[in-house]
C-alpha positions as a Markdown table, in Angstrom:
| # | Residue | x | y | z |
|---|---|---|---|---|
| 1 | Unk | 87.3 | 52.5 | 116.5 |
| 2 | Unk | 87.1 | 53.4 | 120.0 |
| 3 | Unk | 86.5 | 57.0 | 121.8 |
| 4 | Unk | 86.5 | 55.9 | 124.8 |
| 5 | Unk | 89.5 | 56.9 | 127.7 |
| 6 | Unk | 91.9 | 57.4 | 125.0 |
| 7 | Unk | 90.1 | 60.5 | 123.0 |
| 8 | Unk | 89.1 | 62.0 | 126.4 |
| 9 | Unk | 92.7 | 62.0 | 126.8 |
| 10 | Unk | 93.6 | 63.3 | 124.0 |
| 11 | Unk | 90.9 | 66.3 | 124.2 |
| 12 | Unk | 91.8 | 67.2 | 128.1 |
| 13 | Unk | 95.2 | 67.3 | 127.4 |
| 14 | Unk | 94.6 | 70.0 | 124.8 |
| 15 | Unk | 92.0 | 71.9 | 126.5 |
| 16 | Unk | 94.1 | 72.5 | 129.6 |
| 17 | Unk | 97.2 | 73.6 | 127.4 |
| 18 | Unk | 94.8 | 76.0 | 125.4 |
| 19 | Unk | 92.7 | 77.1 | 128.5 |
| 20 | Unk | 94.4 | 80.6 | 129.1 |
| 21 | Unk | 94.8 | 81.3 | 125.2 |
| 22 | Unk | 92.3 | 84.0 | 123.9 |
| 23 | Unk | 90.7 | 83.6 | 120.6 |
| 24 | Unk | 91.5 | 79.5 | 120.4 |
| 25 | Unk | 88.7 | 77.2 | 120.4 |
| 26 | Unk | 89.2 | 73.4 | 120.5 |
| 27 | Unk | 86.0 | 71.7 | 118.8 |
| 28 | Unk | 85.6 | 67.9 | 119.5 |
| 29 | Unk | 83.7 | 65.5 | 116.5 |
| 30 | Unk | 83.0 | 68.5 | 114.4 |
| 31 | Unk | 80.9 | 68.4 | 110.9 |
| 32 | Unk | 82.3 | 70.7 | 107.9 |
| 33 | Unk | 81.1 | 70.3 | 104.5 |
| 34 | Unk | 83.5 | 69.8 | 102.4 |
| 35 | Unk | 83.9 | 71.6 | 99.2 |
| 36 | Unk | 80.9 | 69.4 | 97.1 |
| 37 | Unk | 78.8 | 70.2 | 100.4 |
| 38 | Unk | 79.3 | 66.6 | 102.5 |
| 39 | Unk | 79.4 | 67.0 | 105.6 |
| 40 | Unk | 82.7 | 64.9 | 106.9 |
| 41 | Unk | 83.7 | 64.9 | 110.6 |
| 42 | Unk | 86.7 | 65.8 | 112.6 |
| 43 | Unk | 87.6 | 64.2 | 116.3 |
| 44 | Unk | 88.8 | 67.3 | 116.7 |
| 45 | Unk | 89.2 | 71.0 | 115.4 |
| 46 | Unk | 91.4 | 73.4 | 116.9 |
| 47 | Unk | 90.6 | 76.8 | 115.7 |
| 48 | Unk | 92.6 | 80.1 | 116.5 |
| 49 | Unk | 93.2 | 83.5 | 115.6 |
| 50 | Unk | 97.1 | 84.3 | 114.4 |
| 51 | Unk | 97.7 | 87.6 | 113.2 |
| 52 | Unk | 94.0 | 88.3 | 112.2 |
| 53 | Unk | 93.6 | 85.4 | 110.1 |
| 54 | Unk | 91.7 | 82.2 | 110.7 |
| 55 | Unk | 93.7 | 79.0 | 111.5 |
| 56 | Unk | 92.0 | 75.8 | 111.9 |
| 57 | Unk | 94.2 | 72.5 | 112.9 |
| 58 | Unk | 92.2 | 69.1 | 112.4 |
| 59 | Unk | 93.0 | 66.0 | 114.6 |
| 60 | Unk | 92.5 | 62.2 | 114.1 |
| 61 | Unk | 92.6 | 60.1 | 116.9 |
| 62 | Unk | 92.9 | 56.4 | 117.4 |
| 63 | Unk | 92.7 | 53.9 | 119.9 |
| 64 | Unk | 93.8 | 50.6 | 118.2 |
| 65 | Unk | 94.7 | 47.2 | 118.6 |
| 66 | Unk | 98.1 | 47.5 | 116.3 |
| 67 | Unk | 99.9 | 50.6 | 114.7 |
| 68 | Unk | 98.3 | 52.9 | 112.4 |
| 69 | Unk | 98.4 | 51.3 | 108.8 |
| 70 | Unk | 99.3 | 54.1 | 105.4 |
| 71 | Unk | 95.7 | 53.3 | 104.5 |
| 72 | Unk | 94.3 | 55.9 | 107.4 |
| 73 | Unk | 96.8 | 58.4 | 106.3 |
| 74 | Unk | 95.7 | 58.2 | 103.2 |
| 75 | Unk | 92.1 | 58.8 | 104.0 |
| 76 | Unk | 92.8 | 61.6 | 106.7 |
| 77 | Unk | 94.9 | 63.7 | 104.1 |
| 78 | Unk | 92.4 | 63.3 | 101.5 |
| 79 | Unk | 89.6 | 64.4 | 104.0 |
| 80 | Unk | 91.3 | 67.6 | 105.1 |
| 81 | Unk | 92.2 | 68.1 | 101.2 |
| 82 | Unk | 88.6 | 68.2 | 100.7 |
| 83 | Unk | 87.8 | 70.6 | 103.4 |
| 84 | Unk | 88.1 | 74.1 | 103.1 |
| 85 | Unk | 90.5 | 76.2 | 105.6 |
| 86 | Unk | 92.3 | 73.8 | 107.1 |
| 87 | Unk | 95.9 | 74.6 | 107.8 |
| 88 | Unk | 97.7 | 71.8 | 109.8 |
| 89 | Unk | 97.2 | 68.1 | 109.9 |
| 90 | Unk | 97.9 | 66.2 | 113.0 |
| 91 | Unk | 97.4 | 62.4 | 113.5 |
| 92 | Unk | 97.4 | 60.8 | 117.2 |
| 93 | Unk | 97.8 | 56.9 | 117.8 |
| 94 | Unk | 97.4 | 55.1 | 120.9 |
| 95 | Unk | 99.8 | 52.2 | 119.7 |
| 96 | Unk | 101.8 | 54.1 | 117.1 |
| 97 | Unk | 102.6 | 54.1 | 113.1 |
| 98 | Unk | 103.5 | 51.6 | 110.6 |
| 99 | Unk | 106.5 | 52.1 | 108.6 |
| 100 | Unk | 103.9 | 52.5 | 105.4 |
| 101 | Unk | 102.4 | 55.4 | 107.6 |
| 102 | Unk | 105.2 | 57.6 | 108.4 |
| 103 | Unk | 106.4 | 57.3 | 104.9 |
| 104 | Unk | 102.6 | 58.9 | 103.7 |
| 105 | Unk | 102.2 | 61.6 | 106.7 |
| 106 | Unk | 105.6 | 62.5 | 105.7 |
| 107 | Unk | 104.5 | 63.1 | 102.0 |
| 108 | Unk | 101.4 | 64.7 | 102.7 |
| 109 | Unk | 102.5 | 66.7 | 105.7 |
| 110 | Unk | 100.8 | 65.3 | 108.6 |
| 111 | Unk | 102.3 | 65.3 | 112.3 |
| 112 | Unk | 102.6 | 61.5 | 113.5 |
| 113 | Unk | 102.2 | 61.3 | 117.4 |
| 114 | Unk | 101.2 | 59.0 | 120.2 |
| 115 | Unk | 99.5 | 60.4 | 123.2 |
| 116 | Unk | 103.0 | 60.5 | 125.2 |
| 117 | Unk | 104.7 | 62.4 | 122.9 |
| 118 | Unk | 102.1 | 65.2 | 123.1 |
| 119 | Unk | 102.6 | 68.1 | 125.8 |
| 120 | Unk | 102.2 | 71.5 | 125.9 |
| 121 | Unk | 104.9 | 72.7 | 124.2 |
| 122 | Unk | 104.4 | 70.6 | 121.5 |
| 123 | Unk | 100.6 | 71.9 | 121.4 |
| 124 | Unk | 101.8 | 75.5 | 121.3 |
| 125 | Unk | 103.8 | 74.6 | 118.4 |
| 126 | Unk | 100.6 | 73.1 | 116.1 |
| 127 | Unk | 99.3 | 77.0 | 116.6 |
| 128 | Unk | 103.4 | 78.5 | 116.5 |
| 129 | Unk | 103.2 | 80.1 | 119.7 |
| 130 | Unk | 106.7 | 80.4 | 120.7 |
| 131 | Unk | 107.3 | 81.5 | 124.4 |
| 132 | Unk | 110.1 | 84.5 | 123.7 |
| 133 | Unk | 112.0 | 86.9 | 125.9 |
| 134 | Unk | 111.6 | 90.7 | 125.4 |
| 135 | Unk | 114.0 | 93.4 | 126.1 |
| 136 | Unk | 113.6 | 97.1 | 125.7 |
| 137 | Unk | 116.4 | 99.1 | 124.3 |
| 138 | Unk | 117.1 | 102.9 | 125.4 |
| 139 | Unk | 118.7 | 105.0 | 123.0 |
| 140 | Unk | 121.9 | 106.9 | 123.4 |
| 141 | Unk | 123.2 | 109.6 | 121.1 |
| 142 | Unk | 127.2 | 108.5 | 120.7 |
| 143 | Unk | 128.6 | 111.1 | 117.8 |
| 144 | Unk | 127.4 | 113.9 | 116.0 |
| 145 | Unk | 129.1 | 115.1 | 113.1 |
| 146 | Unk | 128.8 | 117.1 | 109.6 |
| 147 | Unk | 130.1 | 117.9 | 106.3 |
| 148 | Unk | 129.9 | 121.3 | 104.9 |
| 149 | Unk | 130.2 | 123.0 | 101.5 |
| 150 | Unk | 131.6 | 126.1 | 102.8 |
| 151 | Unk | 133.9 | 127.3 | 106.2 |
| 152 | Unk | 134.0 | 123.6 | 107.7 |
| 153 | Unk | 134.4 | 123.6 | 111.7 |
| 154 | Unk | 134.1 | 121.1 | 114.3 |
| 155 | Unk | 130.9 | 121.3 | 115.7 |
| 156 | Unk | 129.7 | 121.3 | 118.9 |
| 157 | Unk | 126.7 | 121.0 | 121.3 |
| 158 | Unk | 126.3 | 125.1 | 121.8 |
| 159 | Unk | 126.4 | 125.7 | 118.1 |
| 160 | Unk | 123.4 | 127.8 | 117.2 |
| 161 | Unk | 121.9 | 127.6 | 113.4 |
| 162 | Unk | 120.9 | 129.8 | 110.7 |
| 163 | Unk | 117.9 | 128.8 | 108.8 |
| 164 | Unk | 117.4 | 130.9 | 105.0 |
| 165 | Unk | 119.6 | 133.5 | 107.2 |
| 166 | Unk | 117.2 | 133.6 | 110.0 |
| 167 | Unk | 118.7 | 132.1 | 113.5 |
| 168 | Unk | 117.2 | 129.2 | 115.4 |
| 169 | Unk | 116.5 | 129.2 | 118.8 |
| 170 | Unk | 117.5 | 125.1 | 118.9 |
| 171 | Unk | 121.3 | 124.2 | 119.8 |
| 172 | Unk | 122.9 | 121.8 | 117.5 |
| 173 | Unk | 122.2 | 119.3 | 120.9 |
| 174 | Unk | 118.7 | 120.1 | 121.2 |
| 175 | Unk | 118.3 | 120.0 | 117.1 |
| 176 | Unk | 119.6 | 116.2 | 117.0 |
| 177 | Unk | 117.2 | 115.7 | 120.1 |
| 178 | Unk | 114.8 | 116.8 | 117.9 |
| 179 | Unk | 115.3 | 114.8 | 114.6 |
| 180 | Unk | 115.8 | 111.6 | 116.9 |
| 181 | Unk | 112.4 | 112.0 | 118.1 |
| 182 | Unk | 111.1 | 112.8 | 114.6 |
| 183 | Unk | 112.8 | 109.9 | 112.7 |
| 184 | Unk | 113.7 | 107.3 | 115.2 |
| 185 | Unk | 111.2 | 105.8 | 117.8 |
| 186 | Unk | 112.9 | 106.3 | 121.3 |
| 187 | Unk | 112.5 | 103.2 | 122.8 |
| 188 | Unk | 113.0 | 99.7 | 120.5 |
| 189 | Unk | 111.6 | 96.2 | 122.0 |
| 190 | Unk | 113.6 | 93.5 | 120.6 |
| 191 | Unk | 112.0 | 89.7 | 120.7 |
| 192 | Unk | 114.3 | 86.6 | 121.0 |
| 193 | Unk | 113.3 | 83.7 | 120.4 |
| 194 | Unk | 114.6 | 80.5 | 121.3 |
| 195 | Unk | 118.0 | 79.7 | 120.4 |
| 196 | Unk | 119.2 | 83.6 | 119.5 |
| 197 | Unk | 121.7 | 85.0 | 121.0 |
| 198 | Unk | 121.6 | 87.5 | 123.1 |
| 199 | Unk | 121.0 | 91.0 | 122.3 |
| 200 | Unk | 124.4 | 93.4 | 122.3 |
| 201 | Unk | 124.5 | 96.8 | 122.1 |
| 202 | Unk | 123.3 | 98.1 | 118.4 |
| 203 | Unk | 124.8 | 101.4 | 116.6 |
| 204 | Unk | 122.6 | 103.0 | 114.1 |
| 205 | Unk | 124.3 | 105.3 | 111.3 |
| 206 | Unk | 122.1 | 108.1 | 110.4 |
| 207 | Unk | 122.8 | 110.8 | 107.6 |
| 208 | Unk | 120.5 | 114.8 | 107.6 |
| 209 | Unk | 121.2 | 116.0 | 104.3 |
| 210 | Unk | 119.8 | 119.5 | 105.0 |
| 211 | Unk | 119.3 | 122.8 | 103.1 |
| 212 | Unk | 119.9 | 126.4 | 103.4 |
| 213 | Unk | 121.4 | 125.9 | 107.3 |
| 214 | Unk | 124.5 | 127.4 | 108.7 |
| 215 | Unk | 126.6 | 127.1 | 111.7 |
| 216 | Unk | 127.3 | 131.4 | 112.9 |
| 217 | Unk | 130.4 | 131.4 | 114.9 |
| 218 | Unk | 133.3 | 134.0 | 115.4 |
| 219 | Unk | 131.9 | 136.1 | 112.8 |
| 220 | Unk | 131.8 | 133.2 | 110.4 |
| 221 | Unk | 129.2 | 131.3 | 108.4 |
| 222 | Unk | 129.7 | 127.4 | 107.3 |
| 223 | Unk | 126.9 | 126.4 | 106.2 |
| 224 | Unk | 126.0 | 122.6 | 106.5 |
| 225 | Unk | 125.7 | 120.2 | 103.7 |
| 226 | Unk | 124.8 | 116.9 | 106.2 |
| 227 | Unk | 124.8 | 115.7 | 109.4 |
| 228 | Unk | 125.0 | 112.2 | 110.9 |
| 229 | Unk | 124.3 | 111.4 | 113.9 |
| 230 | Unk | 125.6 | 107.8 | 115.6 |
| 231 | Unk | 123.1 | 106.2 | 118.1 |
| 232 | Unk | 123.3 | 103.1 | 120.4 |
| 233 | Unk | 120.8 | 100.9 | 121.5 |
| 234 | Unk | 121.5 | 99.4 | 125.2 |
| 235 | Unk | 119.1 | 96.7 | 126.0 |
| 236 | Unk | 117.5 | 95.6 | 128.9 |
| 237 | Unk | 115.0 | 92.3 | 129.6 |
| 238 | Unk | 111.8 | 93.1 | 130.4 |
| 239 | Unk | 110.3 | 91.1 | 133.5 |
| 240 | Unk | 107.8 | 89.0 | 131.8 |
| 241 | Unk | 107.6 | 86.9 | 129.0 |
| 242 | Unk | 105.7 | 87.0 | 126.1 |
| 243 | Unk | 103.8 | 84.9 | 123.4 |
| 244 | Unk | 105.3 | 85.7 | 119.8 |
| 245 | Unk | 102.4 | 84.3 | 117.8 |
| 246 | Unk | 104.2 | 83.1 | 114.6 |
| 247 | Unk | 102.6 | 80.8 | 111.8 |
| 248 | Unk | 104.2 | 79.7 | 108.6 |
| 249 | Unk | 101.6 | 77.1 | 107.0 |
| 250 | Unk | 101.7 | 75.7 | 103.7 |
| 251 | Unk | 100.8 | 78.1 | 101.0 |
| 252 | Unk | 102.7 | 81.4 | 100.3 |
| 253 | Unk | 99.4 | 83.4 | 102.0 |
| 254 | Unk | 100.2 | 81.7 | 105.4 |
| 255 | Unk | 103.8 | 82.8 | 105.6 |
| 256 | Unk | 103.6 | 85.8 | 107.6 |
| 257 | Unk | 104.4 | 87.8 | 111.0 |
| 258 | Unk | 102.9 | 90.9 | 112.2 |
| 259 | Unk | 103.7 | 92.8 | 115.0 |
| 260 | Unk | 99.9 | 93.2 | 116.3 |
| 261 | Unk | 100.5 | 89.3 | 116.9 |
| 262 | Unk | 103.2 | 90.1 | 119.3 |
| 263 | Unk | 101.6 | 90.3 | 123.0 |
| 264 | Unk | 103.0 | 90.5 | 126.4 |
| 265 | Unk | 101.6 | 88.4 | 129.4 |
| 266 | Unk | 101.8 | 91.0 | 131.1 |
| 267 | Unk | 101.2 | 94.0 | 129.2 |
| 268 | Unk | 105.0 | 95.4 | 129.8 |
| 269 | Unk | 105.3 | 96.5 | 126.1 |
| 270 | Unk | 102.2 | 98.6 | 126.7 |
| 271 | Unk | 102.7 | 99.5 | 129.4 |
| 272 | Unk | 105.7 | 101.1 | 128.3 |
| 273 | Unk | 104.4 | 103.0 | 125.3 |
| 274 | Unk | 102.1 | 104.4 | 127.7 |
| 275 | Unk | 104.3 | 105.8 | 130.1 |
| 276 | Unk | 106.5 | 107.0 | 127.6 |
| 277 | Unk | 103.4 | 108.9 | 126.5 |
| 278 | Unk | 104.0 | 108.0 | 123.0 |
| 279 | Unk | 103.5 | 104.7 | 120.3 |
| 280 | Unk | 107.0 | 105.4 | 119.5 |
| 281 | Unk | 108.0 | 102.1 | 120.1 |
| 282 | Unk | 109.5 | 100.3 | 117.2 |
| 283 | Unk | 109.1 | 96.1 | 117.1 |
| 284 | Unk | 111.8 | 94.3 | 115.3 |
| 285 | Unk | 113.2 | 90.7 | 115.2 |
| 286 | Unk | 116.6 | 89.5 | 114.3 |
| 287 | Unk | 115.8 | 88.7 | 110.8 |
| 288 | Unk | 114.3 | 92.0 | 110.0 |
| 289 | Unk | 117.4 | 94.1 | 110.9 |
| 290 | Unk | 119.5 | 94.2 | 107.9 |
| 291 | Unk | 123.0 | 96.5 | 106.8 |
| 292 | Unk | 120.5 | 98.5 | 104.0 |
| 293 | Unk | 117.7 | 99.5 | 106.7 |
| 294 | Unk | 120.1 | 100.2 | 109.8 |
| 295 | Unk | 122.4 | 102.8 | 107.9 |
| 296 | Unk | 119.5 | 105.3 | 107.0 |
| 297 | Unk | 119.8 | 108.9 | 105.0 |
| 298 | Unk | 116.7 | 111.2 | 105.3 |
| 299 | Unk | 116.5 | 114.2 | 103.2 |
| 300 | Unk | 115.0 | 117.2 | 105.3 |
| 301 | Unk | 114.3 | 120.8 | 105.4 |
| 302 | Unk | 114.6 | 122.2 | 109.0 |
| 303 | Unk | 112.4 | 124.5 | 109.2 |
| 304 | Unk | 109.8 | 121.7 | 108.4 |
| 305 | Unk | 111.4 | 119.7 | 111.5 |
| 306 | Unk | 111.3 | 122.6 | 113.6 |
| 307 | Unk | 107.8 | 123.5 | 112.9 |
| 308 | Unk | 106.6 | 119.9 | 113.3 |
| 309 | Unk | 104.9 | 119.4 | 109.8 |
């Protein structure tokens, strides 16, 4: 076996692509005992940090004569097997795979490449970093409305309320203003990633079942059973683009994605929630926005709104 121009290759290539990523090491001919404490080595260990967790990506490298045989597969997967912590198993060949080969990386889940099929892209895949665009979306208050058990008007923006008899110095207007900021962050940050479509405008249903409240107009009292409110999300890209660190490994426990992994190049997103002088900034992806969670009901007492408890 030969480390010679070929590994150097292999380890520049990697270093440059991982150069500007924080918390990502790449290791080169590294000993780990394994789990009946022998020490077995790796050409090389990438090791990274993905949503506070630990992930570690072991390499093999060769520089043969002829195609990798199923016999070095064999013995790489049964290394890594044997070594705790390692999530991803990647195998590079200077002259390619035999047939025998593919068929066993295939089984045991190692990534087959030569050194020309490896770029960066392909390198920020091993850790799941997936360059995605961001957008912010502003909100916009479309419809209010309500249902009441007794008198029932149309309201309107001037309406002033009664709470347990007592009036309120809030318009119906500066109310909703009010429960939006309590209930619903005001600015969402929506990440695509490759191959979404993109973002359209998003309505949001929300229901204010509310007690003891009236509507005092014209020497009349209707008193309020709920309100809903209909709000729309406009977005807008933000300048830069951001790294949405995503991993899915092989056990249930590496299936996971957390917003504090989501980071902007740039700090826009941050940025943001500090001018808005607020954290009310609420992350979602595609996949998390779903017909139960968007139409929401919230069960309040206003004076507890009002108050700010």
């Amino acid at each position: 076996m030969k480390k010679g121009k070929f590994f150097e290759s292999v380890v520049s290539l990697i270093q440059s692509s991982l150069v500007d990523k924080l918390d990502t090491e790449v290791l080169t001919n590294v000993k780990i005992k394994d789990l009946s404490g022998v020490s077995r080595e790796i050409d090389v260990l990438i090791r990274s940090i993905v949503n506070e967790m630990v992930i570690q990506i072991a390499l093999e490298c060769k520089d043969h004569s002829r195609p990798v045989e199923r016999e070095k597969i064999d013995a790489f997967h049964g290394k890594c097997s044997a070594l705790p912590g390692i999530n991803k198993k990647v195998f590079i060949s200077s002259l390619g795979f035999q047939s025998g080969a593919v068929k066993g990386a295939k089984q045991y889940g190692v990534d087959l490449y030569t050194l020309e099929e490896i770029n960066e892209d392909e390198i920020f895949k091993w850790l799941c970093l997936i360059k995605a665009e961001s957008y912010v979306g502003s909100r916009h208050l479309t419809r209010i409305g309500a249902t009441f058990i007794s008198n029932p008007i149309q309201v309107e923006e001037d309406d002033r309320f009664l709470i347990d008899g007592v009036p309120c110095e809030l318009s119906l207007k500066q109310f909703v203003v009010h429960l939006i900021g309590k209930y619903l962050p005001v600015k969402v940050v929506l990440i695509r990633y490759p191959g979404d479509d993109e973002p359209k405008e998003n309505e949001h249903n929300l229901n204010f079942k509310l007690y003891n409240v009236a509507i005092y107009r014209n020497n009349i009292l209707s008193q309020i059973n709920t309100l809903f409110l209909q709000v729309r999300d406009i977005y807008t890209s933000i300048s830069s683009k951001m790294d949405a660190r995503k991993y899915a490994g092989y056990s249930s426990v590496d299936k996971f994605v957390n917003v504090k992994s989501i980071v902007s190049e740039r700090g826009d997103i941050f940025s943001l929630i500090e001018k808005d002088g607020s954290n009310c900034v609420e992350i979602w992806c595609k996949n998390m926005i779903t017909a139960e969670n968007r139409d929401q009901e919230v069960i309040i007492k206003v004076g507890e709104i009002i108050r700010g408890d």
